[in-house]
N, C-alpha and C positions, 0 to 999 in steps of 0.2 A: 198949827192948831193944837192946842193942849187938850189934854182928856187926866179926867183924875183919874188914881191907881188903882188897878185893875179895867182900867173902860178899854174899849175899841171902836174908833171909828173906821167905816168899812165904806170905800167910793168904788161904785158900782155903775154899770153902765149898760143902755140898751139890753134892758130887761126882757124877758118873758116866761111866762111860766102859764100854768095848770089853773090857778086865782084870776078873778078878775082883778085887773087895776082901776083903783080906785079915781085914782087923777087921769084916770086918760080914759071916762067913759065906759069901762070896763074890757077896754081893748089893751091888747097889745103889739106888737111888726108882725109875728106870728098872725093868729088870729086875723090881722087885717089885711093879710096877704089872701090868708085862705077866705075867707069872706068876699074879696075882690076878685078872686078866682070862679066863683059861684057864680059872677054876672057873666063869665063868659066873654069878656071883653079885653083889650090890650091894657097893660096895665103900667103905668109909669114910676119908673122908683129910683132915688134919686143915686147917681156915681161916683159923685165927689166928696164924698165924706166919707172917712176909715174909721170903722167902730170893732168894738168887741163884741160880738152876742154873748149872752149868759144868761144862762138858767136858773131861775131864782132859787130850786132843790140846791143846785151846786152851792150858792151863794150859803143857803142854809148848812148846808154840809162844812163849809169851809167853818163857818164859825161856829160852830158844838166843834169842829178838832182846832180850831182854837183854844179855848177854853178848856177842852179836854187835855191840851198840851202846857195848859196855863201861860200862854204868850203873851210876852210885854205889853205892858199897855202902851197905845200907840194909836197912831194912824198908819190902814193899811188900804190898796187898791185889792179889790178882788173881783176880778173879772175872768173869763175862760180864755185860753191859749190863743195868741195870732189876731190876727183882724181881716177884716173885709169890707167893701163897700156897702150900703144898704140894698143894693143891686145884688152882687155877690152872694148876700143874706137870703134876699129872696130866691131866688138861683137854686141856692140849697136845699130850701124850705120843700120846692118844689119837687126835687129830684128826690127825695126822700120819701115822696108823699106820690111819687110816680104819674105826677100830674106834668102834662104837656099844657104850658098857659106862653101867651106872648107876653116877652116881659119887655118894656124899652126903657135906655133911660132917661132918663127925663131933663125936659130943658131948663136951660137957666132962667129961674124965676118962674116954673112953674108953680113950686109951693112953697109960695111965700110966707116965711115964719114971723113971729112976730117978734122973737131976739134971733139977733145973729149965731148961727152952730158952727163952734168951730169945723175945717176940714178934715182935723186931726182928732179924733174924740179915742183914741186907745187907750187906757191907763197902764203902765208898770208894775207886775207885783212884787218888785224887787226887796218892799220889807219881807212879806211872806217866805221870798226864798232864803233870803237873808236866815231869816230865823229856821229854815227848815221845814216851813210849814205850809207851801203850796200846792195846794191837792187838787187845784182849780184845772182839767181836761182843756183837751183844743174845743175853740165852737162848733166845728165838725161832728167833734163826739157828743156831746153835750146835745145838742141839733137832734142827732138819732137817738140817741137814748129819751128824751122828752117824745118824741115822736113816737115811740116802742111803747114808753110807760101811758103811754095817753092819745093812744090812736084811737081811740071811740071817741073819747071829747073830742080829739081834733077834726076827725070827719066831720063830727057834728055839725063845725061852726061850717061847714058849708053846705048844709040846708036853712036859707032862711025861715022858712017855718018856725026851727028850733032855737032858732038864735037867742031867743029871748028866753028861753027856757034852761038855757046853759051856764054853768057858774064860768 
């Protein structure tokens, strides 16, 4: 993929943050976990895919010290450290958030997509380290620090009451 001089493109993956998203109904894995936690019920998610979480601040961060650093133009992956299941994901979400919820995983072809997802969805940031310039935490961290900065909204979303009233 070319970009003219000075551009960056930036592949990103398994988003969430603090914003609503726009393309996904204003949810995010976050949010729909805690929202699915609120009915009190078992909740299925799926094991077979390996993603990166990342936090859209981080995502924001990496690129101001991009440009701050004046980095190549280029294509770069910027996503947070390591990977985990969607499972795994939620796992975390939870123990963060000191919530005891039953979580299973889910059978095959229970949520059937309308394109196929790859198994493998982790990206590389190997330009970023290349150049020195990956500043991108584990999802771990990333995970608890969103959680720390936005524990009010995040409680929030599991009162439905408020749901609709939350950015």
């Amino acid at each position: 993929m070319a970009t003219r001089a000075g551009g960056y493109v930036l592949r990103v993956g398994a988003l969430y943050g603090a914003a609503r998203c726009r393309g996904k109904g204003g949810r995010n894995f976050v949010r729909t976990m805690i929202e699915l936690c609120a009915k009190g019920t078992e909740i299925a998610v799926t094991d077979d895919e390996l993603i990166t979480p990342t936090c859209t601040a981080d995502v924001a961060r990496q690129t101001v010290h991009m440009i701050d650093a004046n980095a190549p133009a280029g294509l770069y992956h910027a996503t947070s450290q390591g990977d985990c299941s969607w499972l795994g994901f939620a796992q975390e979400i939870f123990a963060h958030l000191d919530l005891d919820v039953k979580l299973r995983p889910a059978r095959a072809g229970e949520f059937p997509m309308k394109i196929p997802r790859p198994r493998m969805s982790v990206l590389n940031n190997a330009a970023l380290r290349r150049t020195g310039l990956d500043i991108m935490p584990p999802w771990q961290d990333a995970l608890r620090n969103f959680i720390a900065a936005h524990r009010s909204l995040v409680c929030s979303w599991r009162n439905p009451s408020r749901l609709a009233h939350t950015q």
